[in-house]
C-alpha positions in Angstrom: 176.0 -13.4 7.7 175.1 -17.1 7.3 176.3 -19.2 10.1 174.5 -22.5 8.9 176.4 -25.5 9.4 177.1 -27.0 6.2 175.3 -30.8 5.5 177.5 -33.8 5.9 178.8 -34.8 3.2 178.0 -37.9 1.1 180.6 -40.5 0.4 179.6 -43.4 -1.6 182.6 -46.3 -1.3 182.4 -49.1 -4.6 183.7 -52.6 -3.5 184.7 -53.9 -6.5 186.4 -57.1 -5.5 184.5 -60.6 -6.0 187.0 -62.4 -3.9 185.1 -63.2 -0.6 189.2 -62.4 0.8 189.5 -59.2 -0.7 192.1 -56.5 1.0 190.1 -54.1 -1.1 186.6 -54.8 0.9 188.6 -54.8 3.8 190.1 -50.8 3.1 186.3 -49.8 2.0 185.1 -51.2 5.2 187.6 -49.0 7.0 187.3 -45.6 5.1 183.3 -46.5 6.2 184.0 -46.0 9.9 186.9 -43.7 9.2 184.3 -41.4 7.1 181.1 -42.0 9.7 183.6 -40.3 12.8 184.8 -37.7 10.4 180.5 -36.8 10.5 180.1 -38.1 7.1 177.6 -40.2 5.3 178.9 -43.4 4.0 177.5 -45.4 1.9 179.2 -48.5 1.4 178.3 -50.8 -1.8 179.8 -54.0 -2.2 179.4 -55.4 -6.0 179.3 -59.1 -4.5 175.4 -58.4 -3.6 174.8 -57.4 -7.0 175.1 -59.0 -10.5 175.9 -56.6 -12.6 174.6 -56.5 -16.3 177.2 -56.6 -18.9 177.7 -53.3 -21.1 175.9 -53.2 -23.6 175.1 -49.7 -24.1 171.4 -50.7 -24.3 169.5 -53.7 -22.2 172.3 -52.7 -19.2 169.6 -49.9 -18.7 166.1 -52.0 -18.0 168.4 -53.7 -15.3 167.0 -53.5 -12.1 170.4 -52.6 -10.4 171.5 -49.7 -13.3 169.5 -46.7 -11.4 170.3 -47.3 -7.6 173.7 -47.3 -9.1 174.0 -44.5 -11.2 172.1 -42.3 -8.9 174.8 -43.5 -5.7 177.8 -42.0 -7.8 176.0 -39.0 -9.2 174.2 -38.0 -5.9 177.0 -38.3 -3.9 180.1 -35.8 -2.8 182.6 -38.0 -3.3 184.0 -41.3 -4.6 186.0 -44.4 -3.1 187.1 -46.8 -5.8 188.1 -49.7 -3.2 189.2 -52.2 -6.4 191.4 -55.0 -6.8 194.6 -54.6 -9.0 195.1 -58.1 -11.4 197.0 -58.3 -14.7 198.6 -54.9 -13.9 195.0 -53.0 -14.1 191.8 -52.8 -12.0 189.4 -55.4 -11.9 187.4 -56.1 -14.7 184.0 -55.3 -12.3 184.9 -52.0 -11.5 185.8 -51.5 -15.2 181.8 -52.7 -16.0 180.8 -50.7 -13.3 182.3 -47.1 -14.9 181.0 -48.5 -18.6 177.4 -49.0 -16.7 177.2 -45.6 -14.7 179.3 -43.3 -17.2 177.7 -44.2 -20.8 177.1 -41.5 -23.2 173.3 -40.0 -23.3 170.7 -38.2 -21.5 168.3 -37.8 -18.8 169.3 -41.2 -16.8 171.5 -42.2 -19.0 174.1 -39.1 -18.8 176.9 -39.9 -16.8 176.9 -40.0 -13.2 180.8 -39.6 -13.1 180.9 -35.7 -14.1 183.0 -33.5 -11.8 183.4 -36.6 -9.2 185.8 -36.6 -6.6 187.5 -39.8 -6.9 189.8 -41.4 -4.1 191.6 -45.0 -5.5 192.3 -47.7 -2.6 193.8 -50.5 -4.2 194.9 -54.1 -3.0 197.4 -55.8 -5.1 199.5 -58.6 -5.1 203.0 -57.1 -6.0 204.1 -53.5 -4.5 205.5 -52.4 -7.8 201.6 -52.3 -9.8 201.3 -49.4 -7.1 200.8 -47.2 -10.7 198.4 -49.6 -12.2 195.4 -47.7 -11.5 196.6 -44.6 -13.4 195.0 -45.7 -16.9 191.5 -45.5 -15.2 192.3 -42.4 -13.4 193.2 -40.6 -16.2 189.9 -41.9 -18.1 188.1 -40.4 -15.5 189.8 -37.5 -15.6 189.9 -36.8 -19.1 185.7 -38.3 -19.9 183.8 -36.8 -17.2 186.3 -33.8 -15.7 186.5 -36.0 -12.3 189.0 -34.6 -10.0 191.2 -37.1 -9.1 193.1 -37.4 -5.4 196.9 -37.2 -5.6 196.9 -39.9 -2.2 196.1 -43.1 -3.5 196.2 -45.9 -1.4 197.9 -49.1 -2.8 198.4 -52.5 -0.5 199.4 -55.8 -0.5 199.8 -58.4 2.0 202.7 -56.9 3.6 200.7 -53.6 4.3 198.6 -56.2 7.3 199.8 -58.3 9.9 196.9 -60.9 12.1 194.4 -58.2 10.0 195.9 -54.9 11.1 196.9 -52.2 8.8 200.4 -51.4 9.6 201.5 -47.9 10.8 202.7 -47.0 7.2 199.4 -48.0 5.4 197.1 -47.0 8.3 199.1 -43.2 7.8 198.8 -43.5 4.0 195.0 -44.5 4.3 194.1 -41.3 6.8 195.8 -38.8 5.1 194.0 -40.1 2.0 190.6 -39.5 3.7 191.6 -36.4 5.0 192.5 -34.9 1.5 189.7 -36.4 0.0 187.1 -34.6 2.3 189.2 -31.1 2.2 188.7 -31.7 -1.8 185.1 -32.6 -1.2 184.1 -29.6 1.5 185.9 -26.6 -1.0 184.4 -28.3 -4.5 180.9 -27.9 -3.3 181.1 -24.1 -3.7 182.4 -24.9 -7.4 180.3 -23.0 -10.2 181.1 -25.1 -12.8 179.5 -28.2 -14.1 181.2 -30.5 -16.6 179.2 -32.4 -19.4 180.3 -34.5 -22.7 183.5 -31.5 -23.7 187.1 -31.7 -25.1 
């Protein structure tokens, strides 16, 4: 009988705002210490300290930045998407960001989306682009099999008050964690793995 306690798992959390402001940093930085008292490992990446290549499905690999980032979503046991909602989508960084890390190929250039569990926390102007991220969750979904958490979190400005989540949003935002890392601790056992399929 093996009674081994099972590793922590790995999070990685994308920041994919460029707005020095952003309510989407600020939700990243919070699933961080949510995640590190839950026993997890966090790894928080915020796209401001990088300058990400433009797709090009060719020099966007001799990038300096292109491996550490491929190999942060593919090594890890789960996915934040902590993005900004404008013009009723995400932003166009986290957009680059999938191109970059999910491009056809092989070797280091296969996709390091396959089989991801992906948890969206979203900042938005209006309340009713709550759905706005759905296009990109269903790409995921449907390209690289990622499993997608049914608790998003979506908020705008009057989700905070003087900085503080408010007691629907900070409720929203736990039970979003929570399911992610019930998702993430029962997928580890799974026997599948997903690759370039219909």
């Amino acid at each position: 009988m093996n009674n081994s306690i099972p590793p922590p798992l790995k999070i990685t959390i994308l920041s994919c705002s460029l707005d020095p402001e952003s309510r989407s940093r600020d939700l990243g930085r919070e699933a961080e210490c949510f995640l590190r008292t839950q026993g997890c490992i966090p790894q928080f990446i915020d796209l401001r300290d990088f300058r990400l290549p433009e797709f090009d499905n060719s020099a966007c690999y001799l990038d300096p930045i292109y491996f550490p980032l491929h190999q942060a979503v593919r090594d890890a046991d789960g996915i934040v998407l902590a993005v900004p909602i404008y013009n009723w989508s995400i932003g166009s960084t986290a957009k680059n960001l999938i191109e970059l890390t999910g491009a056809t190929g092989a070797g280091s250039r296969k996709s390091a989306w396959f089989d991801q569990i992906v948890t969206f926390f979203c900042a938005g102007g209006l309340p009713h682009s709550y759905m706005a991220y759905g296009a990109t969750a269903m790409s995921l979904m449907l390209d690289f099999k990622c499993v997608i958490n049914p608790y998003a979190v979506y908020a705008t400005e009057r989700d905070w008050g003087n900085g503080i989540m408010s007691d629907v949003l900070s409720a929203r935002f736990r039970k979003a964690l929570e399911v992610k890392l019930e998702l993430a601790s029962l997928l580890k056992a799974r026997r599948y793995s997903s690759d370039w399929e219909i």
